[in-house]
Backbone as CSV, one residue per row, in Angstrom:
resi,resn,N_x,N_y,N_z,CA_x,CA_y,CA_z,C_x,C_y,C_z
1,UNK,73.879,90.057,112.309,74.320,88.953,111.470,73.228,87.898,111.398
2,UNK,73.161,87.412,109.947,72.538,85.844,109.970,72.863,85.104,111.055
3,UNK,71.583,84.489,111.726,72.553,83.260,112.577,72.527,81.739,111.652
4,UNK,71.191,81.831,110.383,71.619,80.521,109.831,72.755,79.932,109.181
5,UNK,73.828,80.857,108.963,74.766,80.308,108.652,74.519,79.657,107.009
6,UNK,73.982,80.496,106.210,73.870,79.870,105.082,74.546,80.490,104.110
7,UNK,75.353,81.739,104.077,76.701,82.011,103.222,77.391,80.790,102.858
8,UNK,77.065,80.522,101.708,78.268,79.100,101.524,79.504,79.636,100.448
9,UNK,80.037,78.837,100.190,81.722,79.529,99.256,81.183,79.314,98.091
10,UNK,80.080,78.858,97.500,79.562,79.001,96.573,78.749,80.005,95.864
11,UNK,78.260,80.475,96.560,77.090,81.871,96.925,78.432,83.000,97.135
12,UNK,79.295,82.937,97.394,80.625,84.000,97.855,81.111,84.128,96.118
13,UNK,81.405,82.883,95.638,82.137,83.363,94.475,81.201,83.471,93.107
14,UNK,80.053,82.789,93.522,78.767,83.693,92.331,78.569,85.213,92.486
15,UNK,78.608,85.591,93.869,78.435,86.917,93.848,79.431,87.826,93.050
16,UNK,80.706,87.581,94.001,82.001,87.832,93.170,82.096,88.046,91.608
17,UNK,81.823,86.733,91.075,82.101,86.543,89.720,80.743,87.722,89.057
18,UNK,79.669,87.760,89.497,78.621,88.653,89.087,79.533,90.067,89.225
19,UNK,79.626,90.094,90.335,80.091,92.022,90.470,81.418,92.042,89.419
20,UNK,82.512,91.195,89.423,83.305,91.320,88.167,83.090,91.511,86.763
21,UNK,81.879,90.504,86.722,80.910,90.591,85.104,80.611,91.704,84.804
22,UNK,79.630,93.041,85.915,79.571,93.610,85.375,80.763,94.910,86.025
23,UNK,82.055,95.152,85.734,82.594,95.873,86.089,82.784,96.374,87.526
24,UNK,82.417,95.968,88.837,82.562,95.821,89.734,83.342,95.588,90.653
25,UNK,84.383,96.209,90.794,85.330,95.386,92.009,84.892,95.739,93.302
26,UNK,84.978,94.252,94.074,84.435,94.501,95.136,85.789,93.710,96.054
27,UNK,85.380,94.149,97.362,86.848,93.171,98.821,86.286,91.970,99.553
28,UNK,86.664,91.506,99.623,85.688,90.324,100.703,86.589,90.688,101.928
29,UNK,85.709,90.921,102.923,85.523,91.659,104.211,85.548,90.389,104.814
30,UNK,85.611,90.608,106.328,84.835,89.732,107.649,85.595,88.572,107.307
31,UNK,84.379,87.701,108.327,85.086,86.040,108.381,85.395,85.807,106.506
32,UNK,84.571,85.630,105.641,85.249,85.395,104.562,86.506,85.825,104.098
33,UNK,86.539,87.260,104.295,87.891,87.524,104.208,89.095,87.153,104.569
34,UNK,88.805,86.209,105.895,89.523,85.502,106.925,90.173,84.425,106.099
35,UNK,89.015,83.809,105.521,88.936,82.197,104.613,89.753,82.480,103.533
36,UNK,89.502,83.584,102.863,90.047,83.720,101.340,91.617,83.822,101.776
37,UNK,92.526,84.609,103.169,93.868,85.047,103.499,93.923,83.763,103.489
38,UNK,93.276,82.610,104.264,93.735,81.778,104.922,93.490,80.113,103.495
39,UNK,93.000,80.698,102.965,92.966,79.718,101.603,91.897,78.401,101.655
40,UNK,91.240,78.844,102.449,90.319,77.594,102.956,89.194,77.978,103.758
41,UNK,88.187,77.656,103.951,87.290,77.691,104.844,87.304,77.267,106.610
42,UNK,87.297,77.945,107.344,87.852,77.596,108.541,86.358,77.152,109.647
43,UNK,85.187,78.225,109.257,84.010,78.059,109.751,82.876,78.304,108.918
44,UNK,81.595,78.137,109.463,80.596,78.891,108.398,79.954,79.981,108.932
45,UNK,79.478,80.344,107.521,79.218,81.901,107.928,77.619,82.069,107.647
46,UNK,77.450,83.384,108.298,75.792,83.845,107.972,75.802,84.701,107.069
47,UNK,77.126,85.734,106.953,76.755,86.504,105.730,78.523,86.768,104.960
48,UNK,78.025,87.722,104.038,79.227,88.342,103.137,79.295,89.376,103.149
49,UNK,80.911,89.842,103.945,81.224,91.252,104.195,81.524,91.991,102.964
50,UNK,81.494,92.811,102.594,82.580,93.487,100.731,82.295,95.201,101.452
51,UNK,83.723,95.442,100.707,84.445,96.727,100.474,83.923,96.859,99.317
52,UNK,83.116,98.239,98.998,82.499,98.417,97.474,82.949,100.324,97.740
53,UNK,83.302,100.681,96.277,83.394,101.943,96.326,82.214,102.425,96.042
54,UNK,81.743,103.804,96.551,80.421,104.211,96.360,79.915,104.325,95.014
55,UNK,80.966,104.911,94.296,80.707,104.610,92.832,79.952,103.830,92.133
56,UNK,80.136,102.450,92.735,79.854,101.178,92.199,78.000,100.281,92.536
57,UNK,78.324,101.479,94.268,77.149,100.776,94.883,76.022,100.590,94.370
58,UNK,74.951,102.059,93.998,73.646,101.849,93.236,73.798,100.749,91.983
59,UNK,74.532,100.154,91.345,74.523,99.394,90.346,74.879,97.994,90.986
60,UNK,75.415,97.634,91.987,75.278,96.714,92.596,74.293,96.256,93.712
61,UNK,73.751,97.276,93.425,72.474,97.218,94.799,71.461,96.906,93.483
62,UNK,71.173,97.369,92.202,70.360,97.052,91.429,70.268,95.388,91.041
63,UNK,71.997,95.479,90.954,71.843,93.608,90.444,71.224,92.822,91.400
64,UNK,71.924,92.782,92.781,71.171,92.249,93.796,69.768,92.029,94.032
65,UNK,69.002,93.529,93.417,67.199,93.480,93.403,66.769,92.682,92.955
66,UNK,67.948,92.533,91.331,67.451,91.598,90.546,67.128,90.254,90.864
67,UNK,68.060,90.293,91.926,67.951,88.372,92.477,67.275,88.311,93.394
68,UNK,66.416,89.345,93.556,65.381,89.253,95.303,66.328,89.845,96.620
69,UNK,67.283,90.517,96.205,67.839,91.212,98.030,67.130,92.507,97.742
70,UNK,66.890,92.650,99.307,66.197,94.146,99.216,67.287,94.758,100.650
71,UNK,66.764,95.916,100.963,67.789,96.422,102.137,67.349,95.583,103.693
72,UNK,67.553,94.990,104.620,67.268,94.676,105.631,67.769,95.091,107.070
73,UNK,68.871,95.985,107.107,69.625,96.615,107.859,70.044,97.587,107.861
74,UNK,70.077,99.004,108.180,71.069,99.740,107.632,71.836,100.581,109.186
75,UNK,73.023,100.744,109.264,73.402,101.467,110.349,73.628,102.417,110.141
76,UNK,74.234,103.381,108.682,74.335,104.345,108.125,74.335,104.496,106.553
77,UNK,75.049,105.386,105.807,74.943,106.104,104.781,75.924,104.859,104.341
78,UNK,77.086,104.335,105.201,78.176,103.632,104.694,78.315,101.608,105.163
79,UNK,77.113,101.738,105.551,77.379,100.338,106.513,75.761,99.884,106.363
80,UNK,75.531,99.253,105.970,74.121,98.321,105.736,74.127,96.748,105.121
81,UNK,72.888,96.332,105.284,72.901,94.559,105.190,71.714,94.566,103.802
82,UNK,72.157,93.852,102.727,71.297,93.655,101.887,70.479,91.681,102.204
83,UNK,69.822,91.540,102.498,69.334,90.243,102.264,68.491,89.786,101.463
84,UNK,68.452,88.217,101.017,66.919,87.250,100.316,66.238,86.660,101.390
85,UNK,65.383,86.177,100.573,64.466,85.680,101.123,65.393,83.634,101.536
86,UNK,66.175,83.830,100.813,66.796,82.408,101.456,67.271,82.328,102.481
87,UNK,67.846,83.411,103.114,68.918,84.049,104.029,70.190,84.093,103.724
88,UNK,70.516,84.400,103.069,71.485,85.157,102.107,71.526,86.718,103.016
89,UNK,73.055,87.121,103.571,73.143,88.812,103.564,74.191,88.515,103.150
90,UNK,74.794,90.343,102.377,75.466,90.796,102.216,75.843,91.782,102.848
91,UNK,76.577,92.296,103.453,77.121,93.504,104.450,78.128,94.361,103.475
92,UNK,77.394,95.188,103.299,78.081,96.641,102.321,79.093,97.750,103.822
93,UNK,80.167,97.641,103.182,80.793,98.635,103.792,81.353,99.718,102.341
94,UNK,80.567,100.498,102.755,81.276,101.524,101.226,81.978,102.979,101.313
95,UNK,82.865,103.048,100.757,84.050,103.627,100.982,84.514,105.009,99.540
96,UNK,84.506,105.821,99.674,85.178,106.684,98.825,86.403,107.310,98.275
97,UNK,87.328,106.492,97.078,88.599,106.842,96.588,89.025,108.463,96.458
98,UNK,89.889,108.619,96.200,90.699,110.064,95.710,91.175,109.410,94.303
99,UNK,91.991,110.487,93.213,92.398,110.059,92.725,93.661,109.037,92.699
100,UNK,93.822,108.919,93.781,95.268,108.208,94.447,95.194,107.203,95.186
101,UNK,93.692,106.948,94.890,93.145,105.365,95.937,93.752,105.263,97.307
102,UNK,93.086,106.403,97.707,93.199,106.544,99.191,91.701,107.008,99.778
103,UNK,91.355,106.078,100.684,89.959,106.128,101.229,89.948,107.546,101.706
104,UNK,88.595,108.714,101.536,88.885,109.753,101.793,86.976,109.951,102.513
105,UNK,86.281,109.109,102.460,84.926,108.997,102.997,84.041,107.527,103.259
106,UNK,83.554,107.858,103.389,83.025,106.497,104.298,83.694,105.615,105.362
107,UNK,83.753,104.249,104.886,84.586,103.582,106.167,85.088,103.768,105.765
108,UNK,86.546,104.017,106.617,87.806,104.130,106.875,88.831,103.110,106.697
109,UNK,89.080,102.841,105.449,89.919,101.519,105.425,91.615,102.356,105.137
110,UNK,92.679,101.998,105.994,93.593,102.591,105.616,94.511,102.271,104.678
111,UNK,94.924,103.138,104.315,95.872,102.650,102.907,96.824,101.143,102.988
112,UNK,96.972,100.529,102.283,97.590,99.092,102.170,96.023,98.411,102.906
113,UNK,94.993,97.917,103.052,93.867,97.282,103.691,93.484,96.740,102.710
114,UNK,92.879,97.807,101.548,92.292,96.741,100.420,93.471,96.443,98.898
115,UNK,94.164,96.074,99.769,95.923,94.914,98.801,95.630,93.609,98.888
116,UNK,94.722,93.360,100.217,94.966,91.928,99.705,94.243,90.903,98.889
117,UNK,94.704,89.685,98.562,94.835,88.773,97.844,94.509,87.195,98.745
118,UNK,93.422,86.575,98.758,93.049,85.387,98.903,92.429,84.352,97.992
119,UNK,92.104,83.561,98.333,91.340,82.095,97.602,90.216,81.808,98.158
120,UNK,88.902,81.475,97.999,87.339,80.976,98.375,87.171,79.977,96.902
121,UNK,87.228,78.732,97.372,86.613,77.593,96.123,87.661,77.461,95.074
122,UNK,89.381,77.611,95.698,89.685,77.886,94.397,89.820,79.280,92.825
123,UNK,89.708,79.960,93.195,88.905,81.306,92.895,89.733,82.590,93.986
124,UNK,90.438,82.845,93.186,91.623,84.148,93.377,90.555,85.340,93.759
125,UNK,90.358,86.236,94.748,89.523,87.279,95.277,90.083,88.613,96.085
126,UNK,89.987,89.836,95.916,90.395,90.760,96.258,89.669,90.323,97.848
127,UNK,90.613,90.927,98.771,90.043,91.238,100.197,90.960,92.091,101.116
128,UNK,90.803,92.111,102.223,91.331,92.718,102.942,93.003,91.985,102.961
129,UNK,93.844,93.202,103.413,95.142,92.558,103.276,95.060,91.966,105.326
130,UNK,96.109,91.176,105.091,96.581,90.212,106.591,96.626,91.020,107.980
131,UNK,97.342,91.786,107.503,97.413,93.045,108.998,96.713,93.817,109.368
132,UNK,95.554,94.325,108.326,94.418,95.103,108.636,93.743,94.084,109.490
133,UNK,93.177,93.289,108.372,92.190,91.970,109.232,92.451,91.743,110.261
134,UNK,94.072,91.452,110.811,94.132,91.310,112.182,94.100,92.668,112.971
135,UNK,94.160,94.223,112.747,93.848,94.952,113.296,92.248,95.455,113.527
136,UNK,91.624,94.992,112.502,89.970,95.328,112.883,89.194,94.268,113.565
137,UNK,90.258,93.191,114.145,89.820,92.411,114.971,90.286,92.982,116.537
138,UNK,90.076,94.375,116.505,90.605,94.710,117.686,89.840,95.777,118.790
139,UNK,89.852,96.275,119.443,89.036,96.974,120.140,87.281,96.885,120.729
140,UNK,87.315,95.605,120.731,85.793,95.185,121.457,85.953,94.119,121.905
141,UNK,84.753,93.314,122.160,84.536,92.340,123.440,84.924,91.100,122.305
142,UNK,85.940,90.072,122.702,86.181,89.247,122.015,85.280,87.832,121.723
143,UNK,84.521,87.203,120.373,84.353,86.326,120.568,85.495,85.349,119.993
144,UNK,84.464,84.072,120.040,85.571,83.045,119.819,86.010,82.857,118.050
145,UNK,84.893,83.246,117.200,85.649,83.210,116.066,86.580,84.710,115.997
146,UNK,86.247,85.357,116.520,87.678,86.624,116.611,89.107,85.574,117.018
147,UNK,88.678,85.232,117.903,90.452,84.146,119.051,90.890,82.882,117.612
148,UNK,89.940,82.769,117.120,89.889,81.721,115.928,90.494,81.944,114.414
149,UNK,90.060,83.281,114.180,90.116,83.938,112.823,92.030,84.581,112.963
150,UNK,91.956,85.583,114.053,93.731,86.041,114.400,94.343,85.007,114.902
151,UNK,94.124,84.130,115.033,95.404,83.311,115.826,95.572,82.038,114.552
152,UNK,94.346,82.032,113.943,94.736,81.523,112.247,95.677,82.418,111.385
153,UNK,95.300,83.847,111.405,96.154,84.787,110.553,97.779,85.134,110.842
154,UNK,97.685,85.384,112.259,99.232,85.407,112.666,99.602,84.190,112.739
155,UNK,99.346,82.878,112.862,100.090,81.919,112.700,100.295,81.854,111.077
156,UNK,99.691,82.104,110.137,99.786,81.864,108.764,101.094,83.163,108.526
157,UNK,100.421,84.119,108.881,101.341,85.217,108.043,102.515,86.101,108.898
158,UNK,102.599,85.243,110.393,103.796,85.420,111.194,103.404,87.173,111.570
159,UNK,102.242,87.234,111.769,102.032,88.452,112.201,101.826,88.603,113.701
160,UNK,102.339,90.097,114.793,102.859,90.061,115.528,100.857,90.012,116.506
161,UNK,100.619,89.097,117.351,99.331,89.308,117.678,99.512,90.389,118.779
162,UNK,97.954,91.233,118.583,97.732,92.099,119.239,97.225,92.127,120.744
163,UNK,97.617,92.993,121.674,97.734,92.644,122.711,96.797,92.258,123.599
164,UNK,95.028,92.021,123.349,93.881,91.341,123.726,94.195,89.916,123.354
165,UNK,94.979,89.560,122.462,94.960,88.225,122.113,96.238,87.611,122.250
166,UNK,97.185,87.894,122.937,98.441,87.369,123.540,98.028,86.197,124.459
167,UNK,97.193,86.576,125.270,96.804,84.867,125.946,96.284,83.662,125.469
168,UNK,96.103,84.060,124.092,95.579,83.035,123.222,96.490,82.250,122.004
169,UNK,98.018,83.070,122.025,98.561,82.749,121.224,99.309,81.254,121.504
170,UNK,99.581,80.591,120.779,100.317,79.320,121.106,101.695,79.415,120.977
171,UNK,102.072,78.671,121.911,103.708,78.180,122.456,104.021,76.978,121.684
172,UNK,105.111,77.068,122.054,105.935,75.955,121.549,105.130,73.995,122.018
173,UNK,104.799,74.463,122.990,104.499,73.572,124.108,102.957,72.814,123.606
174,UNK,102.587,73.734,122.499,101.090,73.710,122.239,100.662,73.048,120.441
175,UNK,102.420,72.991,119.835,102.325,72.506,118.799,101.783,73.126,117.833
């Protein structure tokens, strides 16, 4: 990840609005994805997560050239970091439909994941749905925007927290 922290919600919904322009649907992933469930900005970020179908990718990897990102990361075939020279990343997670829009290659997003529906700037955005987000916040070493991001989501969407993060949930006592 960026550590400058220069993803702003502005740079989130230019991108957005670009990949829509040209036929593009894309998810907002990660902490943004967090922001868009949660309708607001909660922290800042270094980069921008998106769910892109493979379909889509080479033509969104072209627009991007266009603006100066080149590849700067890659972990596989399905998971890589496009960055600028401003520090700007984008984090591609790309994924392959059936005819029945059911992920059948790449990452593994499970069915009902990319349903949901958030806000960044005002600005309505496909992302991850509430219960995924709080389930792929699960199985590794916790930081604090993880304890930050789920205990924002299950308090918003009364979702049941998962059991690494039960000591973090708030009581009555805690307001």
């Amino acid at each position: 990840m960026n550590n400058n922290l220069s993803m702003l919600a502005t740079d989130v919904i230019t991108f957005y609005d670009k990949m829509k322009a040209h036929g593009i649907p894309v998810w907002i992933d990660g902490g943004w994805g967090v922001d868009a469930l949660l309708g607001k900005q909660s922290r800042p970020h270094g980069d921008l997560d998106i769910a892109l179908e493979q379909k889509h990718e080479q033509k969104a990897r072209e627009i991007l050239a266009l603006q100066g990102y080149r590849e700067v990361r890659r972990d596989n075939d399905w998971n890589y970091v496009m960055g600028d020279d401003s520090g700007h990343e984008i984090d591609f997670h790309v994924f392959v439909f059936d005819e029945k829009n059911h992920v059948v290659d790449g990452i593994q997003y499970p069915d009902g994941a990319l349903a949901g529906t958030g806000v960044i700037a005002g600005v309505t955005v496909q992302c991850i749905s509430p219960q995924h987000m709080v389930n792929f916040h699960t199985g590794y070493q916790l930081r604090e925007s993880d304890i930050q991001d789920v205990t924002a989501l299950c308090e918003k969407f009364c979702l049941e927290y998962p059991t690494e993060y039960i000591s973090f949930k708030k009581g009555p006592q805690d307001g």
